[in-house]
C-alpha positions in Angstrom: -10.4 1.8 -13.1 -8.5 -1.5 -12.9 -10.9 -4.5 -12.1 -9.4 -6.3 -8.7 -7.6 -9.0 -8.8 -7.1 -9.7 -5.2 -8.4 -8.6 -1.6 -4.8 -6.3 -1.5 -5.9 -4.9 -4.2 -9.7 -3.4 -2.6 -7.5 -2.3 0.0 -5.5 0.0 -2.1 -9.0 1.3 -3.4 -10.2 2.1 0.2 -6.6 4.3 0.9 -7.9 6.2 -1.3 -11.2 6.4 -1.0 -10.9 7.9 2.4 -7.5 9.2 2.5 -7.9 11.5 5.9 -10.7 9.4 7.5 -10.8 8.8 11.3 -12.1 5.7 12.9 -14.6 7.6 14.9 -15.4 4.5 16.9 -13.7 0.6 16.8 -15.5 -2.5 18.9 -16.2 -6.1 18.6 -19.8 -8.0 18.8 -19.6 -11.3 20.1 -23.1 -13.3 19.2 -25.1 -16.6 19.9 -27.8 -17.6 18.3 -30.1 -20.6 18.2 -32.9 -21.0 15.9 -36.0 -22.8 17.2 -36.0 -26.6 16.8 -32.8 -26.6 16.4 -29.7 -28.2 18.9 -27.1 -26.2 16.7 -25.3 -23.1 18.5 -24.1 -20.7 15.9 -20.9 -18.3 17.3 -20.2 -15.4 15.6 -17.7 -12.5 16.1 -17.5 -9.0 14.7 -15.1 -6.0 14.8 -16.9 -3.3 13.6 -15.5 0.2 12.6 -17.2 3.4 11.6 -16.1 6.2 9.2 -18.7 8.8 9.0 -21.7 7.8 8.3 -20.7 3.9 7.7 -20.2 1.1 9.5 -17.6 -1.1 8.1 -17.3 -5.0 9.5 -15.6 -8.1 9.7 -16.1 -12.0 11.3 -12.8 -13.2 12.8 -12.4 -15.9 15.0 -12.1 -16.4 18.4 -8.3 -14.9 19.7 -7.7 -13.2 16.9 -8.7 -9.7 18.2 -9.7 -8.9 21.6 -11.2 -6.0 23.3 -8.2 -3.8 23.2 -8.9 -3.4 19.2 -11.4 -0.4 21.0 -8.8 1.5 21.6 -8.5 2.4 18.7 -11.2 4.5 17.7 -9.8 8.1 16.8 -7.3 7.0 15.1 -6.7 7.6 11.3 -8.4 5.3 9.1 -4.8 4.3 7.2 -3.6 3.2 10.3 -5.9 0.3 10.7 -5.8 -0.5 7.0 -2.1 -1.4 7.3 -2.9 -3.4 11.2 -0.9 -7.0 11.3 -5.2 -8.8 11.7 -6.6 -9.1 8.1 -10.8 -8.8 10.0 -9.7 -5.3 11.0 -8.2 -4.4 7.4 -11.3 -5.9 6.1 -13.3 -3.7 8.1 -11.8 -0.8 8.2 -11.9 -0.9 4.2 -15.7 -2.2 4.1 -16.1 1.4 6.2 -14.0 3.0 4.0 -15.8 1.8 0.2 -19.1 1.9 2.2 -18.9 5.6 3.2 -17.5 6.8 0.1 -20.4 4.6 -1.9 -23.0 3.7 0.4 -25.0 0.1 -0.6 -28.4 2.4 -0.6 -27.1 5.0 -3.0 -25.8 2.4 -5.6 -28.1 1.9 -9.0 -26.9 -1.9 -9.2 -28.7 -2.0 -6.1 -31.9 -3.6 -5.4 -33.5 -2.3 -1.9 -35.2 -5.4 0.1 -36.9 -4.7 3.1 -36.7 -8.0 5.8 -39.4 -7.8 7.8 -39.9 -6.6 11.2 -40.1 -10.1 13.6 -38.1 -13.4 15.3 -35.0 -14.4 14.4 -36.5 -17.5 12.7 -38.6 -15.3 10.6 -35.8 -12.9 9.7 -34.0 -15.4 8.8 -35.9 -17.3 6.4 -36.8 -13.8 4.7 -33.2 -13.1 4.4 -32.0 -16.6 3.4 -34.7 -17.0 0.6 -33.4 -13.4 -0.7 -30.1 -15.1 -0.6 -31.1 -17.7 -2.8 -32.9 -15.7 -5.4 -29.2 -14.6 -6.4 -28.5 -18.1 -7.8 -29.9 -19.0 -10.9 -29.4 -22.9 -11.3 -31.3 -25.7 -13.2 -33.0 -27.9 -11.0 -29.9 -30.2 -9.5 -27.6 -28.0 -10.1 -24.7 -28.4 -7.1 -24.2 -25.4 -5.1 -21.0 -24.7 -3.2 -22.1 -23.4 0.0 -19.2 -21.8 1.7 -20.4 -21.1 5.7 -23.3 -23.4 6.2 -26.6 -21.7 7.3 -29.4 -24.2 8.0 -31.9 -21.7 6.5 -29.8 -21.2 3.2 -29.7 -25.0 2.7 -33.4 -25.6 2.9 -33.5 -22.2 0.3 -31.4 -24.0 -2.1 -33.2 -27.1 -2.6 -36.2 -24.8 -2.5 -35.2 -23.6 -5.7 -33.9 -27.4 -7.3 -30.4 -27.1 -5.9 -28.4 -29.8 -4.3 -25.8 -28.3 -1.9 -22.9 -29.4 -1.2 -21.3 -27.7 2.2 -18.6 -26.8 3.8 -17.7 -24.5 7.1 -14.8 -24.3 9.2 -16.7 -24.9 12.6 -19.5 -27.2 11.6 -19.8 -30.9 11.2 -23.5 -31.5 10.4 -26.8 -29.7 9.5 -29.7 -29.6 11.2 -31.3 -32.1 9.0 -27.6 -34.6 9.3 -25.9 -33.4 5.9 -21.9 -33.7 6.7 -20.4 -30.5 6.1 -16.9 -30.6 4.8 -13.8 -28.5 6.9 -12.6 -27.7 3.5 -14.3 -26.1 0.5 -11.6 -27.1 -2.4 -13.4 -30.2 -2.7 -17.0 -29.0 -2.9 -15.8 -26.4 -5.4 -14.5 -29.1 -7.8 -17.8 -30.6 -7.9 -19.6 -27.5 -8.1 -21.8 -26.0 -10.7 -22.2 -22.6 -8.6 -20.1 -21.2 -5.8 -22.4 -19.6 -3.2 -20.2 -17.9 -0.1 -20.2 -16.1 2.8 -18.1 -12.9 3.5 -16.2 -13.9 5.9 -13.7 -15.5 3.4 -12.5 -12.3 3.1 -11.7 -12.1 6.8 -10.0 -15.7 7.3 -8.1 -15.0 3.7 -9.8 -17.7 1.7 -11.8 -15.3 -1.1 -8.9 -14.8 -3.3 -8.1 -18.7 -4.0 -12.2 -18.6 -4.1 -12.5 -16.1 -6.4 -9.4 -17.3 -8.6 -10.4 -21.0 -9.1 -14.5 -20.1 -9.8 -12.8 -17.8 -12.6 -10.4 -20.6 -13.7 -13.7 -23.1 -13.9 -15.9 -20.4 -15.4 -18.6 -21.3 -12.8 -20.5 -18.4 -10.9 -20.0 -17.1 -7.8 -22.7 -15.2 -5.5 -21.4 -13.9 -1.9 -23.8 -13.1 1.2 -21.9 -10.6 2.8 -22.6 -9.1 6.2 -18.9 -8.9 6.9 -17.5 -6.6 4.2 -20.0 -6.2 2.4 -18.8 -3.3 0.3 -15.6 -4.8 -0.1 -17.0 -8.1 -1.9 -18.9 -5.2 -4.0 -15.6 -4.0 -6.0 -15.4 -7.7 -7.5 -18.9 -7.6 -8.9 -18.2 -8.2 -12.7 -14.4 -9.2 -12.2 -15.6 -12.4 -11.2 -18.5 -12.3 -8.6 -22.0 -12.9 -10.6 -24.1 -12.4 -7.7 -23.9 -10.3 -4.1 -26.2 -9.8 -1.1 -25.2 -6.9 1.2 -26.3 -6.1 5.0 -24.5 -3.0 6.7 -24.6 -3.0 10.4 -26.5 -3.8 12.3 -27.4 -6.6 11.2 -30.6 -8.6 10.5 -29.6 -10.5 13.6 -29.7 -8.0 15.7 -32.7 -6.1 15.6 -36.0 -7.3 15.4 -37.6 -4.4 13.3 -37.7 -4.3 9.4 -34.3 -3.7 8.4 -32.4 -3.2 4.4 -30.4 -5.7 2.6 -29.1 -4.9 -0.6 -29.3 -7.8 -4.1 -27.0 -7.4 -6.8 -27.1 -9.5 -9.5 -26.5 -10.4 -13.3 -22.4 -9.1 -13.4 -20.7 -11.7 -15.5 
């Protein structure tokens, strides 16, 4: 098989991964959050879509979708892989790659376990898992590509110095200015670490090309399609950590995320 080039091209894998699938069920999550001691607000939206015994999901932002994208569950699965909203392609393929290869059956697949309590605690655990994917000399820069306060303080944990940028925040907890636009934190970057929701607002492929261009590394977090980032693993994403819904966010028990590593 023919390593991806591009986003399009995972969707063509995901026709025909599940040629005569049926979107048993389509919805959307919309989700708060603040973490204790902090004043920041963190907004989240998420169509989900299930095929079988997957559940495929996307970010998208606010008026992109809206609660009419429910009906349609029962429809056939090609249907919402050609829909005009790239979130809903995006999940409708992560549902598709997911059922036909789910994270917890694949060998490149390391199990971790986050553990059952708050939401500061899970996500600490999950962030630090996050970081393990990176390995960079102490001051190395690190792209970080959606800005998660307890990813930053995971990154200098480990020696990095991360530079940050996300489309709908201006500062960290600690005061770091985050950047609207990744290009330039990419230039300066000696690892690209980013979230999956580039793949919903169409910015992964000019990720993906330019860290392949600059030969620098590139690990994705991915609760939004997380089985679609998985088809680039080797064709240019080093590193990926995978959540299927739901999320660590939204449970408090002891939940599964998935680490791949070590694809050049």
């Amino acid at each position: 098989m023919t390593a991806p080039g591009t986003v399009a091209d995972v969707l063509d894998l995901a026709r025909g991964a599940e040629q005569d699938a049926v979107a048993r069920s389509v919805f959307f999550v919309a989700h708060g959050t603040r973490l204790a001691g902090s004043d920041q607000r963190y907004r989240n939206r998420y169509v989900l879509v299930r095929v079988g015994d997957s559940f495929g999901a996307c970010a998208f932002e606010e008026g992109e979708l809206d609660p009419d994208v429910a009906d349609l569950s029962g429809e056939p699965l090609t249907a919402l892989l050609d829909h005009a909203a790239q979130p809903l392609r995006i999940a409708a393929a992560d549902a598709a790659l997911g059922a036909a290869a789910p994270h917890r059956e694949d060998p490149r697949a390391e199990l971790r376990t986050l553990p059952t309590g708050t939401p500061d605690e899970r996500a600490v655990a999950r962030d630090a898992a996050v970081a393990e994917l990176l390995t960079v000399a102490p001051g190395a820069r690190v792209a970080l590509i959606g800005v998660v306060n307890p990813l930053v303080a995971a990154i200098r944990e480990r020696g990095g110095e991360p530079l940050l940028a996300d489309r709908n925040l201006q500062r960290t907890h600690w005061g770091d200015p985050v950047a609207d636009d990744h290009h330039a934190v990419i230039a300066e970057a000696d690892a690209v670490l980013a979230t999956g929701m580039t793949l919903g607002n169409g910015s992964f492929d000019e990720i993906l090309a330019t860290c392949r261009e600059r030969g620098v590394p590139l690990a994705v977090y991915a609760q939004s399609g997380s089985a679609v980032a998985r088809a680039f693993l080797g064709a240019g994403l080093t590193a990926l950590s995978a959540e299927h819904f739901p999320f660590s966010q939204f449970s408090a028990d002891a939940s599964p995320m998935y680490l791949y590593r070590g694809h050049a």
